[in-house]
VEXLUM-240144 format. One line per 10 residues: number of its first residue (from 1); their letters; for each residue x negated, y negated, z of C-alpha. Coordinates in steps of 0.001 Angstrom, whole numbers. Example, Ala and Ser with C-alpha at 12.3 -4.5 7.8 and 13.67 -1.06 7.14 Angstrom:
1 = as = -12300/4500/7800  -13670/1060/7140
END
This chain:
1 = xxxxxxxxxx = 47624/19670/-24840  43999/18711/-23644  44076/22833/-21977  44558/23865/-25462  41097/22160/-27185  38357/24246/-27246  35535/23555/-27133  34863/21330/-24212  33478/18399/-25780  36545/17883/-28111
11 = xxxxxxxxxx = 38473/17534/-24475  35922/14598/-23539  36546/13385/-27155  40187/13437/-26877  39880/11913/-23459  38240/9192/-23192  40440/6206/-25330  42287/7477/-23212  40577/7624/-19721  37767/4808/-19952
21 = xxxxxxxxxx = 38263/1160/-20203  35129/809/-21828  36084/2258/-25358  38077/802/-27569  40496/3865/-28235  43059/2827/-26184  43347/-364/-28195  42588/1228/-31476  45463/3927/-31338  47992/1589/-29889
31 = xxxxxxxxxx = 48044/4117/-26696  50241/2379/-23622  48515/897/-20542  48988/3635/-17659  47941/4802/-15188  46420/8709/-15877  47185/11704/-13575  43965/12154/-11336  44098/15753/-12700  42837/13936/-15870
41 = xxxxxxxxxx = 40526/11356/-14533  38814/14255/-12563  38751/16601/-15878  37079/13780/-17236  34239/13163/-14809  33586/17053/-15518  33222/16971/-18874  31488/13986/-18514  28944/15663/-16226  28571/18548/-18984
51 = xxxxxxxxxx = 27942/16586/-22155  26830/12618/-20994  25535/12681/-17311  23993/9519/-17879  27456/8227/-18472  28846/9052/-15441  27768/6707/-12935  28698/3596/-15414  32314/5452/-15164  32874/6038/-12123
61 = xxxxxxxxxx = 31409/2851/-10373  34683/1126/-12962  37257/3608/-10504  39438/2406/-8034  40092/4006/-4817  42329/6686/-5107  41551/7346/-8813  40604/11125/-8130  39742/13514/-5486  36812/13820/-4344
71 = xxxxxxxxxx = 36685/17340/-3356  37524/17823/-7047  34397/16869/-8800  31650/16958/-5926  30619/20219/-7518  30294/18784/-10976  28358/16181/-9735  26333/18140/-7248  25132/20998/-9936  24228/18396/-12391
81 = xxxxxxxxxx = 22275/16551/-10304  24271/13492/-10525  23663/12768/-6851  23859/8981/-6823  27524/9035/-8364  28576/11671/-5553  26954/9290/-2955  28961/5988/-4378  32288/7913/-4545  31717/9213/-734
91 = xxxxxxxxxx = 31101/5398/143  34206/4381/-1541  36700/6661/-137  35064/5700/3765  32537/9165/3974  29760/6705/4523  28132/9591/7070  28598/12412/4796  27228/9991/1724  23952/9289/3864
101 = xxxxxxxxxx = 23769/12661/4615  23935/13862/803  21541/10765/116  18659/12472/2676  19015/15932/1823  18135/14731/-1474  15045/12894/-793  13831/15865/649  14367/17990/-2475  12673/15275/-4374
111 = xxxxxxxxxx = 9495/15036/-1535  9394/18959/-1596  9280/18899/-5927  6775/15778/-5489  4805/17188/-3343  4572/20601/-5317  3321/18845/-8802  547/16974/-6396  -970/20179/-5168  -765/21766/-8987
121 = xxxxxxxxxx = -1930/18303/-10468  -5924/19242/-10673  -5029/22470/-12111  -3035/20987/-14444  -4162/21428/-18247  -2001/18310/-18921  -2834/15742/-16916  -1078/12679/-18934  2619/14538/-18377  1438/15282/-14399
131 = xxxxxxxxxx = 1454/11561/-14379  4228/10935/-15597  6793/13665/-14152  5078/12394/-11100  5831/8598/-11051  9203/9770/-12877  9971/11789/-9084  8460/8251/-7487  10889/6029/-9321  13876/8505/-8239
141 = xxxxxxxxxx = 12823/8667/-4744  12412/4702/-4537  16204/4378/-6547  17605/6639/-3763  16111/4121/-970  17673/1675/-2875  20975/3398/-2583  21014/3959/881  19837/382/1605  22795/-536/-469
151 = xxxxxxxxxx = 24967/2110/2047  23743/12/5055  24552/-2829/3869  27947/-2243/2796  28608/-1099/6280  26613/-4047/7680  29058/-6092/6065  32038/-4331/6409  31089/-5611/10265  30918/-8609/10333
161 = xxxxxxxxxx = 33815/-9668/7705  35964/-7810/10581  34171/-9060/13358  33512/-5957/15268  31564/-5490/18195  30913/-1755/17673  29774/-681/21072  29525/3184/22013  30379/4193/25707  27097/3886/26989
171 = xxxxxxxxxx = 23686/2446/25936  20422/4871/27620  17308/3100/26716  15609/5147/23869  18074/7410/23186  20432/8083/19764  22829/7738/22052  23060/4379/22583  23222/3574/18171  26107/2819/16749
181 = xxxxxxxxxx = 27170/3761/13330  25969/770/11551  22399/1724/13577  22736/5295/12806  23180/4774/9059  20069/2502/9071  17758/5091/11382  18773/7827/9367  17749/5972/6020  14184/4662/7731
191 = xxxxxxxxxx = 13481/8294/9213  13874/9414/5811  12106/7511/3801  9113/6833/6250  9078/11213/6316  8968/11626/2896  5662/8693/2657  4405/10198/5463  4453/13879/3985  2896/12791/748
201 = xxxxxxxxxx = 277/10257/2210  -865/13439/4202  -820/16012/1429  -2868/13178/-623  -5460/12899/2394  -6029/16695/2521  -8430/17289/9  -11550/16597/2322  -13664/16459/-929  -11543/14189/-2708
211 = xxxxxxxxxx = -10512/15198/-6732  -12838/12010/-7812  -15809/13947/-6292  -14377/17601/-8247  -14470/14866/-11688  -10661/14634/-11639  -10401/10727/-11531  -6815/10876/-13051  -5807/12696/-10316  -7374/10270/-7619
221 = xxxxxxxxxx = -6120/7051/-9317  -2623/9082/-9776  -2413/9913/-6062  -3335/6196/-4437  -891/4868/-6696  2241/7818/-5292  964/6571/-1896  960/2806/-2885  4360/3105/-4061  5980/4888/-1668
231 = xxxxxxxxxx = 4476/2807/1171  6467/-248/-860  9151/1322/-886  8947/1972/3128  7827/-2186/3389  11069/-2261/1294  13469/-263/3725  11827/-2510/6312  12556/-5581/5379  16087/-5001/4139
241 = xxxxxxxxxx = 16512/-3402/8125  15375/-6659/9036  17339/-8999/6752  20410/-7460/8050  19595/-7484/11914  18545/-10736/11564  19947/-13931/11926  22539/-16563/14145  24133/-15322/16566  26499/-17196/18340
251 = xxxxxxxxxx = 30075/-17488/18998  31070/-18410/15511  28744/-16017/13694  29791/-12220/13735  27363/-10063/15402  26529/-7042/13101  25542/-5141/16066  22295/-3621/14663  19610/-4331/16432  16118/-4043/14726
261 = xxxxxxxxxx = 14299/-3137/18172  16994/-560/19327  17052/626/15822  12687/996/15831  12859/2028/19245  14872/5369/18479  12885/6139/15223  9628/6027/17196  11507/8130/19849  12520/10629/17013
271 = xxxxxxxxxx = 8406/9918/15376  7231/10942/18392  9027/14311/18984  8350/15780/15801  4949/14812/15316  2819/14010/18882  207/12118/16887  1121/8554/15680  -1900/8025/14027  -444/8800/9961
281 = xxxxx = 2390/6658/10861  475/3729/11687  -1226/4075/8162  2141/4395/6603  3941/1665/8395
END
């Protein structure tokens, strides 16, 4: 039946008092509580991704475990840019890896399109919608942080309500080696989003004259406040690091087995090898 509607958005139409608890169709046409195929569910996410993207994170977060395949709509999600759904669903189903993984590839498409409208920005003719498209890229690259913060921590507690002492074979000072997961998922998130305030602090610092000595004082007041932001946002990662590494620990409090130092001491291990001088790191820590 739904194969046979054409055009696409009648099959989202026809769908959803069906598919989403939030509407009232279900209700309204006196349709049966069930529970859909996931051939459905997934069809739905689809269309959803094609007609409402900004629908389909409210959606999805409302799915249980097990409500569709993952492998099903990753491609939906992925080519309409609907990254933070596809990172949620990857946490849900256990791919907390993988989701980090998807969450820094990411950032780095956003720091490589940030970092392309800075350099164009004085030759802008439009400086007003520089600005904006600019702090727009800021605001997803900070809501991305957020995410994987929100990844760590989920894992971070998924420790300690199990009271797990998640120690690898061996523990070589200053090596990856020695992280566990938990640790991983935390230096992976700090490497990223200190690399992608690092990149943009520099490109903002290369302009030896400065655009408020060319006259473009829109363009100087719009770069300190990219760097200003995305150095909160780093403060931000920080201090979430340190909430969650933090704390009792004793017999009859869990360890969470992430230790802030062991955790710093492999991202200045990792600082150090791809860039010899420290010195724009300091400025952005």
């Amino acid at each position: 039946m739904v194969g046979l509607l054409r055009p696409s958005y009648r099959q989202l139409c026809y769908l959803r008092p069906l598919l989403d608890p939030s509407e009232d169709g279900a209700r309204q046409y006196g349709l049966p509580a069930q529970h859909p195929q996931k051939a459905f569910i997934e069809l739905y996410v689809r269309l959803l991704c094609k007609h409402e993207p900004l629908q389909v994170n409210e959606y999805v977060e409302r799915l249980k475990t097990g409500d569709l395949r993952l492998e099903e709509i990753l491609p939906a999600l992925e080519s309409s840019g609907i990254i933070d759904a596809a990172v949620i669903l990857m946490a849900r189903e256990g791919k907390i890896q993988e989701g980090m993984s998807r969450l820094t590839r990411h950032l780095d498409t956003l720091e490589a399109a940030l970092l392309g409208l800075l350099s164009a920005a004085e030759d802008s003719p439009d400086v007003a919608n520089t600005s904006e498209a600019s702090r727009d890229l800021v605001s997803s690259i900070q809501k991305f942080s957020r995410l994987g913060v929100w990844l760590c921590q989920g894992e971070t507690r998924w420790v300690q309500q199990r009271k797990l002492k998640m120690k690898p074979v061996s523990r070589v000072k200053g090596n990856e080696e020695e992280l566990s997961m938990n640790e991983m998922l935390w230096l992976e998130l700090i490497d990223a989003v200190v690399k992608v305030t690092k990149q943009v602090s520099e490109a903002v610092q290369d302009d030896p004259e400065g655009s408020e000595m060319n006259g473009h004082t829109d363009i100087t007041r719009l770069q300190t406040t990219v760097a200003t932001d995305l150095r909160g946002m780093v403060q931000e990662a920080f201090t979430a690091l340190l909430s969650a590494t933090s704390g009792p620990r004793d017999d009859e409090a869990p360890s969470t087995d992430a230790t802030f130092l062991r955790i710093l001491r492999a991202f200045l291990t990792r600082a150090s090898a791809s860039s010899p001088s420290l010195s724009n790191l300091r400025a952005v820590l």
